[in-house]
Biopython code that builds the backbone (N, CA, C, O; Angstrom):
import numpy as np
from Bio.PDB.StructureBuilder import StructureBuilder

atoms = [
    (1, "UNK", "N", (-9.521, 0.011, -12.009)),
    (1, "UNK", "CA", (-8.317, 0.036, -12.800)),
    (1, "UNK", "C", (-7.326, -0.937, -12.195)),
    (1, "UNK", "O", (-7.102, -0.965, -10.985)),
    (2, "UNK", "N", (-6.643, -1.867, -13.220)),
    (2, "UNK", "CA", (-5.931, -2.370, -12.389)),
    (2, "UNK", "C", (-4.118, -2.028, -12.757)),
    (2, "UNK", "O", (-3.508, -1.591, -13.733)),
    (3, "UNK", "N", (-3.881, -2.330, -11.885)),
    (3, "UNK", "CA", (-1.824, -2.012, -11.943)),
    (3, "UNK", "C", (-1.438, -3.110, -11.564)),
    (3, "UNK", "O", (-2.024, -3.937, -10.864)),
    (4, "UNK", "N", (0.030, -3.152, -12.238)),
    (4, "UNK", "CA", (0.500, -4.164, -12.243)),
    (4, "UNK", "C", (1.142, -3.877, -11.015)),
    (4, "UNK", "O", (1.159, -2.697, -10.664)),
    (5, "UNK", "N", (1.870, -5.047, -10.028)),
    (5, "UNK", "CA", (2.951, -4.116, -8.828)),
    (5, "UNK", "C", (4.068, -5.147, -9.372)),
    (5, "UNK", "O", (3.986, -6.101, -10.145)),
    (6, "UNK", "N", (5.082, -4.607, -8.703)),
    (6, "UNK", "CA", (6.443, -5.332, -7.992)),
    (6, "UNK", "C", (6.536, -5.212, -6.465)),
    (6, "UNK", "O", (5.577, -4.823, -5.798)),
    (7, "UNK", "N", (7.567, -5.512, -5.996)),
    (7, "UNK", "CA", (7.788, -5.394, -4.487)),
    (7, "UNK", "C", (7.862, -3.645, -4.800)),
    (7, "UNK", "O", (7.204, -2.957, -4.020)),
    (8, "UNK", "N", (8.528, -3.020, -5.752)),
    (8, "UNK", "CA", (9.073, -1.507, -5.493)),
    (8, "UNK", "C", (8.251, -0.547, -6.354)),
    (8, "UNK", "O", (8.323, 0.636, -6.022)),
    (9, "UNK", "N", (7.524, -0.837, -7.346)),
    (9, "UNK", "CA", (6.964, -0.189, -7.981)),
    (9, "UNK", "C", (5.186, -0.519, -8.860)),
    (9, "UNK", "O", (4.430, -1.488, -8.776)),
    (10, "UNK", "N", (5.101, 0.500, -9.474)),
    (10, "UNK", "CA", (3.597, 0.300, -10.156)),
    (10, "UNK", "C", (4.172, 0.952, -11.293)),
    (10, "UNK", "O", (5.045, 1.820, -11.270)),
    (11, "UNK", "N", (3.359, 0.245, -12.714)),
    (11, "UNK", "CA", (3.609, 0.780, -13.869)),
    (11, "UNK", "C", (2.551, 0.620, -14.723)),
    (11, "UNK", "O", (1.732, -0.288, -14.582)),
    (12, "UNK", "N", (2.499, 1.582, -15.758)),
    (12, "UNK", "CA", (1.130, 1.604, -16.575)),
    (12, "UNK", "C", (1.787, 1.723, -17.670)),
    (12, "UNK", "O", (2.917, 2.211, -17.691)),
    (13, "UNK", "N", (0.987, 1.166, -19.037)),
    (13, "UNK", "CA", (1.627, 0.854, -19.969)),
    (13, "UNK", "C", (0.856, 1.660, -20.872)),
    (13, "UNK", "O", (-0.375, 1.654, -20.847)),
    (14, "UNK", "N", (1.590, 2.414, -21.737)),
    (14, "UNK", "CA", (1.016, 3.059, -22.682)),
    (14, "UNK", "C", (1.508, 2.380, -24.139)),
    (14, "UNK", "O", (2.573, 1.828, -24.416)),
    (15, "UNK", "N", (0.193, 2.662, -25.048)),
    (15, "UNK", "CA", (1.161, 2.015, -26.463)),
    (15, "UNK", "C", (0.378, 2.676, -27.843)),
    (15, "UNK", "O", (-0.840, 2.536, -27.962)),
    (16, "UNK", "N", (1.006, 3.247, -28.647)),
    (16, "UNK", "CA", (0.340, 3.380, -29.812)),
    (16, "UNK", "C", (-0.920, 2.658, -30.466)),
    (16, "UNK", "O", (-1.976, 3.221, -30.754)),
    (17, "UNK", "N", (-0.647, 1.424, -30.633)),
    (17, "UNK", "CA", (-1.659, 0.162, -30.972)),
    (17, "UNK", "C", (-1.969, -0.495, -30.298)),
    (17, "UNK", "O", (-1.256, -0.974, -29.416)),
    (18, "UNK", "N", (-3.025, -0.713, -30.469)),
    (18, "UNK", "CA", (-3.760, -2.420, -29.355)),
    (18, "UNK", "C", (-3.091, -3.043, -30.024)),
    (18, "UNK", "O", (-2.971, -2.870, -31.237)),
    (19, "UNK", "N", (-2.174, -4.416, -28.947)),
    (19, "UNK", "CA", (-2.297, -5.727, -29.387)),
    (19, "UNK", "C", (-0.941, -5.692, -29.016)),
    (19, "UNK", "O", (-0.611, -6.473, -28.123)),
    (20, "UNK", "N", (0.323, -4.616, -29.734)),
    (20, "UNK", "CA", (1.607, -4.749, -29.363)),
    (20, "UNK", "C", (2.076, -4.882, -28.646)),
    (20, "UNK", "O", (3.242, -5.190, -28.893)),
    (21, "UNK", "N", (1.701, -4.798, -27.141)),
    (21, "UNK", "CA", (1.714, -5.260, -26.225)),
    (21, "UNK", "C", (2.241, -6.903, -25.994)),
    (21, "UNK", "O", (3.105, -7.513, -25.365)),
    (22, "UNK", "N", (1.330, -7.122, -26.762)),
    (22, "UNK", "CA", (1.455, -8.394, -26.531)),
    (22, "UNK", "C", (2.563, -9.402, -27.067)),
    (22, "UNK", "O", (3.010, -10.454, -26.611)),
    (23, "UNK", "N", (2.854, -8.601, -28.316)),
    (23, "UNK", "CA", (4.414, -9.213, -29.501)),
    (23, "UNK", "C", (5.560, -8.505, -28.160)),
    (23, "UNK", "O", (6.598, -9.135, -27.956)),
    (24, "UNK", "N", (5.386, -7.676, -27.618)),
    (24, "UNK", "CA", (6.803, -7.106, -27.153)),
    (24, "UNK", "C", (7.047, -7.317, -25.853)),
    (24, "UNK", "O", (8.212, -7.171, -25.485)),
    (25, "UNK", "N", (6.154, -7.656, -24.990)),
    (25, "UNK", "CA", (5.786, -7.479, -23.353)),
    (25, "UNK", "C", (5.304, -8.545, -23.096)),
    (25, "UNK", "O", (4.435, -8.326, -22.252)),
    (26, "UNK", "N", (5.366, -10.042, -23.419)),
    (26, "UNK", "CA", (4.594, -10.996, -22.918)),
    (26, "UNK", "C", (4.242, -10.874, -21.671)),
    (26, "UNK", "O", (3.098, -11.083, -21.270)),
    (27, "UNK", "N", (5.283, -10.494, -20.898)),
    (27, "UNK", "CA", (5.200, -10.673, -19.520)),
    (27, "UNK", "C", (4.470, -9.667, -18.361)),
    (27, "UNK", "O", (4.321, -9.622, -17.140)),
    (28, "UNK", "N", (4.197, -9.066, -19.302)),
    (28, "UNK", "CA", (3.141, -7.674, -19.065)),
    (28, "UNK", "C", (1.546, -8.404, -18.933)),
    (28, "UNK", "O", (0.573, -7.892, -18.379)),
    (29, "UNK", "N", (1.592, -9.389, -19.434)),
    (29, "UNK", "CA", (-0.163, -10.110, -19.632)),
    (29, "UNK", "C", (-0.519, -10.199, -18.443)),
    (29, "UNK", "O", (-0.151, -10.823, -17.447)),
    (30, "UNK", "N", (-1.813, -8.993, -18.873)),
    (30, "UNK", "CA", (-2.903, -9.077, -17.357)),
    (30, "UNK", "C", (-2.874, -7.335, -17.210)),
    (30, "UNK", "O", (-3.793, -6.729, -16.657)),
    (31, "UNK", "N", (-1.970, -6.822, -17.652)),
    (31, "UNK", "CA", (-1.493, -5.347, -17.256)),
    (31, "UNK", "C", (-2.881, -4.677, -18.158)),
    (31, "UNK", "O", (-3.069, -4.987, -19.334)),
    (32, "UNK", "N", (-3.733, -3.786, -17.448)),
    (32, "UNK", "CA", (-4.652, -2.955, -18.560)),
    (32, "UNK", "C", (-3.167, -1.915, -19.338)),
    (32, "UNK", "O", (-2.120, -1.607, -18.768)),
    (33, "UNK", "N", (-3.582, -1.594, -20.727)),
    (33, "UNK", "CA", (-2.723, -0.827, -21.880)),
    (33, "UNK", "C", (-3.666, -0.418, -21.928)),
    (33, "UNK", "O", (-4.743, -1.013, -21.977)),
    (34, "UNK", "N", (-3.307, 1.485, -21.925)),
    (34, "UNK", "CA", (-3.787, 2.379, -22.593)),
    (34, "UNK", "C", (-3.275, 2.696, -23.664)),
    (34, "UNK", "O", (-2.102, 3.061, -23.737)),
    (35, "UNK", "N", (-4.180, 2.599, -24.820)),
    (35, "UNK", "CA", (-4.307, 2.367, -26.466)),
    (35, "UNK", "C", (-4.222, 3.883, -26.878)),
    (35, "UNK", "O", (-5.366, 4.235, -27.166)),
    (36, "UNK", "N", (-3.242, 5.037, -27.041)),
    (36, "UNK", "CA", (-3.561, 6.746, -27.012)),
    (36, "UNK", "C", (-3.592, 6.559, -28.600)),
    (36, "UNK", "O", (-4.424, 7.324, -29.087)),
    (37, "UNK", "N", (-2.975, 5.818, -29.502)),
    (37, "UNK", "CA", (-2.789, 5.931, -31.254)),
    (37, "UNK", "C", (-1.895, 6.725, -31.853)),
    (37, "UNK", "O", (-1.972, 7.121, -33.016)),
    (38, "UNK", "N", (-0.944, 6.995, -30.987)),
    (38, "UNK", "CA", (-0.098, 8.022, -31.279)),
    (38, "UNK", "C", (0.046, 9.111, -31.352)),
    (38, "UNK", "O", (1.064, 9.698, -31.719)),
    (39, "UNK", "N", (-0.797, 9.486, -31.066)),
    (39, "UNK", "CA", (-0.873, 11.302, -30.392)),
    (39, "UNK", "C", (-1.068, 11.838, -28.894)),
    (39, "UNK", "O", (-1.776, 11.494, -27.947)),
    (40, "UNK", "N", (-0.059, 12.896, -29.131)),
    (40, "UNK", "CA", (-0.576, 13.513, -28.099)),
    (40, "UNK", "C", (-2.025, 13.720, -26.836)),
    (40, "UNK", "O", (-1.946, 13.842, -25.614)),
    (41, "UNK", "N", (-3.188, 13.694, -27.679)),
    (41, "UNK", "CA", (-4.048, 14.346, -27.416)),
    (41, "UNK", "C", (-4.611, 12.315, -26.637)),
    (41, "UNK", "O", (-5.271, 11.927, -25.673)),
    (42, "UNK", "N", (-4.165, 11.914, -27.305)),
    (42, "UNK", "CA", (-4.811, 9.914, -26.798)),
    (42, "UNK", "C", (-3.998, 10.131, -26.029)),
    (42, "UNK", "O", (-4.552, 10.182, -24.931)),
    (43, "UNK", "N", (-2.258, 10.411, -25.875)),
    (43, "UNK", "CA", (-1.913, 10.046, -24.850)),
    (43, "UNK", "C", (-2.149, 10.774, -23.407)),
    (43, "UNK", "O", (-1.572, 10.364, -22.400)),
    (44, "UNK", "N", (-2.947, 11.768, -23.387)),
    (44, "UNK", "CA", (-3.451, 13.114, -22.539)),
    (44, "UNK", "C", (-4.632, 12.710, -22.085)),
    (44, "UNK", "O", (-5.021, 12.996, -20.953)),
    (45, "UNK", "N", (-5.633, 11.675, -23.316)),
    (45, "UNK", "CA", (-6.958, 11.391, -22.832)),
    (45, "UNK", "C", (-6.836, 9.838, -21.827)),
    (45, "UNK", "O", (-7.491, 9.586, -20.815)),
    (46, "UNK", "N", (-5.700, 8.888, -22.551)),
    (46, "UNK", "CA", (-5.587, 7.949, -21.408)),
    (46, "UNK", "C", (-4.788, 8.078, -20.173)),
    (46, "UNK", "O", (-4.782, 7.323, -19.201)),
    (47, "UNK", "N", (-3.904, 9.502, -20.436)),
    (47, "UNK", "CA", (-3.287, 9.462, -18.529)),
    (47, "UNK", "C", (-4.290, 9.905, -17.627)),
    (47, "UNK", "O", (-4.134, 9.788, -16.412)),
    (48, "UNK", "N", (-5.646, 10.573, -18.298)),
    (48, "UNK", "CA", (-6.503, 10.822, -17.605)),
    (48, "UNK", "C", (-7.392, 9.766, -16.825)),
    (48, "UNK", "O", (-7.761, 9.892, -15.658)),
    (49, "UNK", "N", (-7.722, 8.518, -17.815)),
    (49, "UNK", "CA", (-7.892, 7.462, -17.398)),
    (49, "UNK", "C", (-7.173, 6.818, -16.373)),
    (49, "UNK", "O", (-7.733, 6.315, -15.398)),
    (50, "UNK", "N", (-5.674, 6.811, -16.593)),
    (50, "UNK", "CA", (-4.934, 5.779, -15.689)),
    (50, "UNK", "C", (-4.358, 6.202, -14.568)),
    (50, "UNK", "O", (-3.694, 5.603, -13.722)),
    (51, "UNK", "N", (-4.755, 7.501, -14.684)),
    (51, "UNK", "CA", (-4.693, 8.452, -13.194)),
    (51, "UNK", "C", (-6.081, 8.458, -12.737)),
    (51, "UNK", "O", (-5.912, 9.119, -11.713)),
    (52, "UNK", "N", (-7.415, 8.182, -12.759)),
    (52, "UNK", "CA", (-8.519, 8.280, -12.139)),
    (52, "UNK", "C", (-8.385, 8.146, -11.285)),
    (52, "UNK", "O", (-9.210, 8.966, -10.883)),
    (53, "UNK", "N", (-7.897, 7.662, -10.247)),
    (53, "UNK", "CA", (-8.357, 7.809, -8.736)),
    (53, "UNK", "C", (-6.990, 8.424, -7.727)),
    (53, "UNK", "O", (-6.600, 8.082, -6.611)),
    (54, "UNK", "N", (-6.408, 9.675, -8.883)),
    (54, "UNK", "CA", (-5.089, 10.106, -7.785)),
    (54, "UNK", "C", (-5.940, 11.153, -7.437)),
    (54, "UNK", "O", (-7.076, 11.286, -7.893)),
    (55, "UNK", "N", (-5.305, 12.042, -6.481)),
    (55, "UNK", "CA", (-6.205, 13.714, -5.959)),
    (55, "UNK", "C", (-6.083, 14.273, -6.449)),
    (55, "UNK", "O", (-6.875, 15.215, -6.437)),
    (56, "UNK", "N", (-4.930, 14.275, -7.418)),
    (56, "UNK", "CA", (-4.522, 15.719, -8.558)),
    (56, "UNK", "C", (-5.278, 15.001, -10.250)),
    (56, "UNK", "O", (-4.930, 14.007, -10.888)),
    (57, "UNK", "N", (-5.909, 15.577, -10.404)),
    (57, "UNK", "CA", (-6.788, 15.292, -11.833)),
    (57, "UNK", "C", (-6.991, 16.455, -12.643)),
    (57, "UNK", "O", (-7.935, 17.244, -12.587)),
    (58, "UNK", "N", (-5.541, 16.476, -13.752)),
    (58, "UNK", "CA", (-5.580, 17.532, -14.366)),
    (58, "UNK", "C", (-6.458, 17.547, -15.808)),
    (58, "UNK", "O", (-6.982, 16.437, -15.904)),
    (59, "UNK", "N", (-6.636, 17.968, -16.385)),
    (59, "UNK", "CA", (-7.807, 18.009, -17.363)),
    (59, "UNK", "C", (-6.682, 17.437, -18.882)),
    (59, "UNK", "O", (-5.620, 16.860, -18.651)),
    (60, "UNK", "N", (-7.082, 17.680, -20.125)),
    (60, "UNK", "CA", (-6.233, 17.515, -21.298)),
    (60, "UNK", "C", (-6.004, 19.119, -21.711)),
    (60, "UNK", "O", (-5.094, 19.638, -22.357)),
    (61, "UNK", "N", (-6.766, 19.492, -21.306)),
    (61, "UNK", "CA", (-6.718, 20.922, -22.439)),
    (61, "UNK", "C", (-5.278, 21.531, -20.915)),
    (61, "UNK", "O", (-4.280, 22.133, -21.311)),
    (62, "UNK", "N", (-5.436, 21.266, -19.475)),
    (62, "UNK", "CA", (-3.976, 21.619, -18.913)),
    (62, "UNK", "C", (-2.952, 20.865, -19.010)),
    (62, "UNK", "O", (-1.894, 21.389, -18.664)),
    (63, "UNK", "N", (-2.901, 19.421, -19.497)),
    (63, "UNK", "CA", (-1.634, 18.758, -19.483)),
    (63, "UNK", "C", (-1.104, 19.549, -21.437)),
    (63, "UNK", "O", (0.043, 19.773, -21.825)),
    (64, "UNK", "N", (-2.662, 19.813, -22.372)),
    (64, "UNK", "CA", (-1.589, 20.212, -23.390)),
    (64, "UNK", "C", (-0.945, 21.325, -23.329)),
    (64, "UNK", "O", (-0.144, 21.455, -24.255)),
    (65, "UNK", "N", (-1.017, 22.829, -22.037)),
    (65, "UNK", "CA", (-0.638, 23.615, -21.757)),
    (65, "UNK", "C", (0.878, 23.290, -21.220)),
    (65, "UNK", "O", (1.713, 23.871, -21.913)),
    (66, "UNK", "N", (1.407, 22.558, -20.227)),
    (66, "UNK", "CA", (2.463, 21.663, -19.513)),
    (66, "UNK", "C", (2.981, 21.547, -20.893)),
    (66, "UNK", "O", (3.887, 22.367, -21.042)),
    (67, "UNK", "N", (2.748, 20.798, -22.044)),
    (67, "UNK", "CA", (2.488, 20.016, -22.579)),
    (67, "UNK", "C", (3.983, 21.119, -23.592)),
    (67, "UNK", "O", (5.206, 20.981, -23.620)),
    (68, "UNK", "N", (3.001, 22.163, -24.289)),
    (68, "UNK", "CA", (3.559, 23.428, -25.050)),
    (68, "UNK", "C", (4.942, 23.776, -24.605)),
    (68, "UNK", "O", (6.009, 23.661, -25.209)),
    (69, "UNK", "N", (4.582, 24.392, -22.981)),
    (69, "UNK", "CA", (5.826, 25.003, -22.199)),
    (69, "UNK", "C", (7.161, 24.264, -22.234)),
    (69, "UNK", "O", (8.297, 24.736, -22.259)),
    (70, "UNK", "N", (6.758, 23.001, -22.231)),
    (70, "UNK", "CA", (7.786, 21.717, -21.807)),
    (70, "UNK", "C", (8.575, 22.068, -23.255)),
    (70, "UNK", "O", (9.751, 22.401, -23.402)),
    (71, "UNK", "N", (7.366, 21.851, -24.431)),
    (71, "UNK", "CA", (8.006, 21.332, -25.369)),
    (71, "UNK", "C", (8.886, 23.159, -26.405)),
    (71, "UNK", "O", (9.705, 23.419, -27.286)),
    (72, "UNK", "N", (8.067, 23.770, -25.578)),
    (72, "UNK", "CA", (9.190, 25.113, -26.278)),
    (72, "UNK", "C", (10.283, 25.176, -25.319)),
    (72, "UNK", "O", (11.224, 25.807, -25.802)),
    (73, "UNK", "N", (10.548, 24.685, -23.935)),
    (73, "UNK", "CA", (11.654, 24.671, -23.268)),
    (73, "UNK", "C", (13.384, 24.057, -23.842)),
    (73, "UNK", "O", (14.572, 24.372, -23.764)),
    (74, "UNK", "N", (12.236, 22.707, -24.588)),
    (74, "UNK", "CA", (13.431, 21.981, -24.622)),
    (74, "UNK", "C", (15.085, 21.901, -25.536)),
    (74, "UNK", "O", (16.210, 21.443, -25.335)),
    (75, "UNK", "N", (14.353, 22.657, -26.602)),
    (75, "UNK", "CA", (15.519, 22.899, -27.349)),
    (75, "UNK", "C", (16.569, 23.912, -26.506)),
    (75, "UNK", "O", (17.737, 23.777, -26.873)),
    (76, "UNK", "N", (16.412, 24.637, -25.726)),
    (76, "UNK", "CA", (17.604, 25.028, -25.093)),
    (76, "UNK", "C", (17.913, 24.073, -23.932)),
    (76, "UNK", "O", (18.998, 24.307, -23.398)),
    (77, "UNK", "N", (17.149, 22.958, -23.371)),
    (77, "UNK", "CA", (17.646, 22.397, -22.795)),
    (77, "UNK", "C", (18.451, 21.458, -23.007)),
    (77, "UNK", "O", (19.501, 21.162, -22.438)),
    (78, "UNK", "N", (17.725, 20.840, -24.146)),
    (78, "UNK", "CA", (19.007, 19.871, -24.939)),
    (78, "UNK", "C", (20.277, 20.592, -25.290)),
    (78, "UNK", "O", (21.314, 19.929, -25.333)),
    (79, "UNK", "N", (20.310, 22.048, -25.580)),
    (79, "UNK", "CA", (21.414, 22.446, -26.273)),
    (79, "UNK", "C", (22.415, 22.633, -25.101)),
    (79, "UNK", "O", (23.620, 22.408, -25.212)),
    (80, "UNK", "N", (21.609, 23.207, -23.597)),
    (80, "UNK", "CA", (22.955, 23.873, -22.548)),
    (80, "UNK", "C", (23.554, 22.078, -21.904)),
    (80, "UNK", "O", (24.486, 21.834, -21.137)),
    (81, "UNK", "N", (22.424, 20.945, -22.702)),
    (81, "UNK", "CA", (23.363, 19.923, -21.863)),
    (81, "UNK", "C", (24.454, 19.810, -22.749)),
    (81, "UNK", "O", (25.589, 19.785, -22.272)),
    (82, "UNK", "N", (24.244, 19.724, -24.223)),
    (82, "UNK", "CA", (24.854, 19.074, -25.361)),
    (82, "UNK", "C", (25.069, 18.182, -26.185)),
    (82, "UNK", "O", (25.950, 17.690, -26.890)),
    (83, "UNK", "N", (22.868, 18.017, -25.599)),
    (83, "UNK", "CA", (22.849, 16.814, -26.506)),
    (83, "UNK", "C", (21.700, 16.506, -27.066)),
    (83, "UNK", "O", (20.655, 16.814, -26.493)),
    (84, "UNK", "N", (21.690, 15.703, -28.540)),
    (84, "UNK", "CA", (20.301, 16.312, -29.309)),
    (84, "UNK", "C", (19.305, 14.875, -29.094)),
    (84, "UNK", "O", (18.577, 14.418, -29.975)),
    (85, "UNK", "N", (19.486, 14.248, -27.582)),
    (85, "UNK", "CA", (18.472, 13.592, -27.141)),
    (85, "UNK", "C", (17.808, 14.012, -25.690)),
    (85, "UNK", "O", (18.379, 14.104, -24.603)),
    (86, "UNK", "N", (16.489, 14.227, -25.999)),
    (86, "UNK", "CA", (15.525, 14.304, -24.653)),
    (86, "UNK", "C", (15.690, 13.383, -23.487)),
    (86, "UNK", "O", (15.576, 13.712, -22.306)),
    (87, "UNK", "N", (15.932, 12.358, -23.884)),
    (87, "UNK", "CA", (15.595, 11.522, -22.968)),
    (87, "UNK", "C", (17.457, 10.959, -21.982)),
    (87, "UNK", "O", (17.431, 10.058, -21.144)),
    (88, "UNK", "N", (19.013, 11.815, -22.399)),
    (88, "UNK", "CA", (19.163, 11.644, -21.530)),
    (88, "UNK", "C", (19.181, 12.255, -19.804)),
    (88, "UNK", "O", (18.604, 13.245, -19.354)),
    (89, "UNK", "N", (19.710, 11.656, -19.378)),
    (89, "UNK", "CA", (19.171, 12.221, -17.361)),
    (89, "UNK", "C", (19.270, 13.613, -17.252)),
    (89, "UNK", "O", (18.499, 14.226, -16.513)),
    (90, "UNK", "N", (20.149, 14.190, -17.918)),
    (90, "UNK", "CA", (20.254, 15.958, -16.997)),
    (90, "UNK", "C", (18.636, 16.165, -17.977)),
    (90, "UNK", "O", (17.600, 16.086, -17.315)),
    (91, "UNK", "N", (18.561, 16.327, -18.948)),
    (91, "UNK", "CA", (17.800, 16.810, -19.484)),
    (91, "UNK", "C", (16.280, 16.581, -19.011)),
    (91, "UNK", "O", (15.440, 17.355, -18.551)),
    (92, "UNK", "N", (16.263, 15.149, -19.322)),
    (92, "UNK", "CA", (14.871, 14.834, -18.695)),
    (92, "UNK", "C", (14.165, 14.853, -17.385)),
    (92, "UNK", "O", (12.977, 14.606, -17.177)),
    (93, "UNK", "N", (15.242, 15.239, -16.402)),
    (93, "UNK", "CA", (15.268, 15.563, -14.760)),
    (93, "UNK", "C", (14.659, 16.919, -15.078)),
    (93, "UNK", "O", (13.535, 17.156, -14.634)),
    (94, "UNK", "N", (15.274, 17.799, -15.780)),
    (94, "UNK", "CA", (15.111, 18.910, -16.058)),
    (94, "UNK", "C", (13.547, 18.971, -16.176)),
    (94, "UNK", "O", (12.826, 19.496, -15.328)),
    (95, "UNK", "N", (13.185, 18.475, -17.130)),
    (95, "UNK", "CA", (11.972, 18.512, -17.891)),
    (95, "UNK", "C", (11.123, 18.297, -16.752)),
    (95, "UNK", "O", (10.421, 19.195, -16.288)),
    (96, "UNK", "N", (11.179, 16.924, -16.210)),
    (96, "UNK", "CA", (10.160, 16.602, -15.055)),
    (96, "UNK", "C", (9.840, 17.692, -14.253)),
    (96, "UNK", "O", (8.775, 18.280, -14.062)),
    (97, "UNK", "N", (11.381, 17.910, -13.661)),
    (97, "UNK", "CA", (11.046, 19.373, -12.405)),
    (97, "UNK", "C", (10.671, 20.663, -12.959)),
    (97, "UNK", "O", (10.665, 21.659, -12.236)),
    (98, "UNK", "N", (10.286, 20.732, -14.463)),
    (98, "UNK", "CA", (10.255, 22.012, -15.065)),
    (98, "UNK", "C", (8.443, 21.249, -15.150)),
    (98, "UNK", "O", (7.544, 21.691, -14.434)),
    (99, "UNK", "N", (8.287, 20.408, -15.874)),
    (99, "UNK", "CA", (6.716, 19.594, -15.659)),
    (99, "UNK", "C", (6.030, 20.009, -13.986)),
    (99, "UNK", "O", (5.005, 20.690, -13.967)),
    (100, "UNK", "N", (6.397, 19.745, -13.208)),
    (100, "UNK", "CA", (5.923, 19.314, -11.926)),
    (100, "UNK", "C", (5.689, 21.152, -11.528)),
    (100, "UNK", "O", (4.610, 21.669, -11.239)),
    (101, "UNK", "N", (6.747, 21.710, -11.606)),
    (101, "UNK", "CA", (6.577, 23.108, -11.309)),
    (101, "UNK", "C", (5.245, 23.715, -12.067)),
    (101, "UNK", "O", (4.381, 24.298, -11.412)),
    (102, "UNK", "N", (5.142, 23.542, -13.462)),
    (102, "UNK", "CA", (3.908, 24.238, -13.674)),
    (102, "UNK", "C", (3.110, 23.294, -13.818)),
    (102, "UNK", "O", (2.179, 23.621, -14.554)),
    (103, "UNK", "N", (3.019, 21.777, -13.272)),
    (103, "UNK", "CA", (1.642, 21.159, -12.680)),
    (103, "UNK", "C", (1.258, 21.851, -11.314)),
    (103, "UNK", "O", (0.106, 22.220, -11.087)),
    (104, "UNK", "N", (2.133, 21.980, -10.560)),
    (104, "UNK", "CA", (1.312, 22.869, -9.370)),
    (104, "UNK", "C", (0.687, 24.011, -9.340)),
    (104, "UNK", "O", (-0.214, 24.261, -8.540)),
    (105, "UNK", "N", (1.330, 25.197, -10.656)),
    (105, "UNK", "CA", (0.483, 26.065, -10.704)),
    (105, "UNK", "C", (-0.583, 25.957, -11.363)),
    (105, "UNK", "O", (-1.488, 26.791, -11.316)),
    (106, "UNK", "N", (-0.597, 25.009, -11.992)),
    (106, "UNK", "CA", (-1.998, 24.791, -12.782)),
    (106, "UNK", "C", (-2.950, 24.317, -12.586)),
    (106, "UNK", "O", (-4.002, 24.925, -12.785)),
    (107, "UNK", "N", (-2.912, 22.957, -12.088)),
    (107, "UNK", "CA", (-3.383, 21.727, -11.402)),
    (107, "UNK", "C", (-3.922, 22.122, -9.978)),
    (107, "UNK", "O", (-3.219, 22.453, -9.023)),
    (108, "UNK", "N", (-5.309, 22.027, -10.006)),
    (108, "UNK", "CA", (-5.413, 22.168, -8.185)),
    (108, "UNK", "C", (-5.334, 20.847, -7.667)),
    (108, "UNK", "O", (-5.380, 20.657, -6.452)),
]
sb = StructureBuilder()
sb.init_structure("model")
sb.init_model(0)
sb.init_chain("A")
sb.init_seg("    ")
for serial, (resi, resn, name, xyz) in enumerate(atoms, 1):
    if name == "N":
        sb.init_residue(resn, " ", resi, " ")
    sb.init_atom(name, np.array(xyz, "f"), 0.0, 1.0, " ", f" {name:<3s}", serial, name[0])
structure = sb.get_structure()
């Protein structure tokens, strides 16, 4: 598998379609894209892929468990921040450390 680096980081690219990559990210060329098609279940089967060689290798049928919990969590999490996007910081901090907590119980 290969990753792209920087001096500070590694990143893997996920994308609905083959190819878009390439209209949006020129500078990404060379980076392997995992192609999931827009679902859930592709994007569950390629983190499995692009995680192959970490120690923690959780299955799909436990990331769609994570997966559920997260996603029945969130409407009160968006609501106690006050805001009807996921993705800003209190919320999505939230999510991660609420993710990571029941990856450990799940995940050997």
């Amino acid at each position: 598998m290969e990753r792209a680096h920087t001096r500070e980081h590694t990143w893997f690219v996920f994308e609905a379609k083959a190819h878009r990559i390439e209209k949006s990210l020129s500078d990404l060329g060379g980076t392997d894209v995992y192609i999931h098609r827009g679902s859930a279940n592709g994007l569950f089967a390629e983190l499995t892929n692009a995680f192959a060689r970490t120690r923690r290798q959780p299955s799909v049928r436990q990331m769609k468990i994570i997966f559920g919990a997260l996603r029945a969590e969130l409407p009160k999490l968006m609501r106690d921040a006050g805001t009807k996007s996921p993705f800003k910081a209190r919320v999505f901090d939230t999510l991660r450390l609420l993710a990571q907590r029941l990856s450990d119980r799940s995940v050997p």
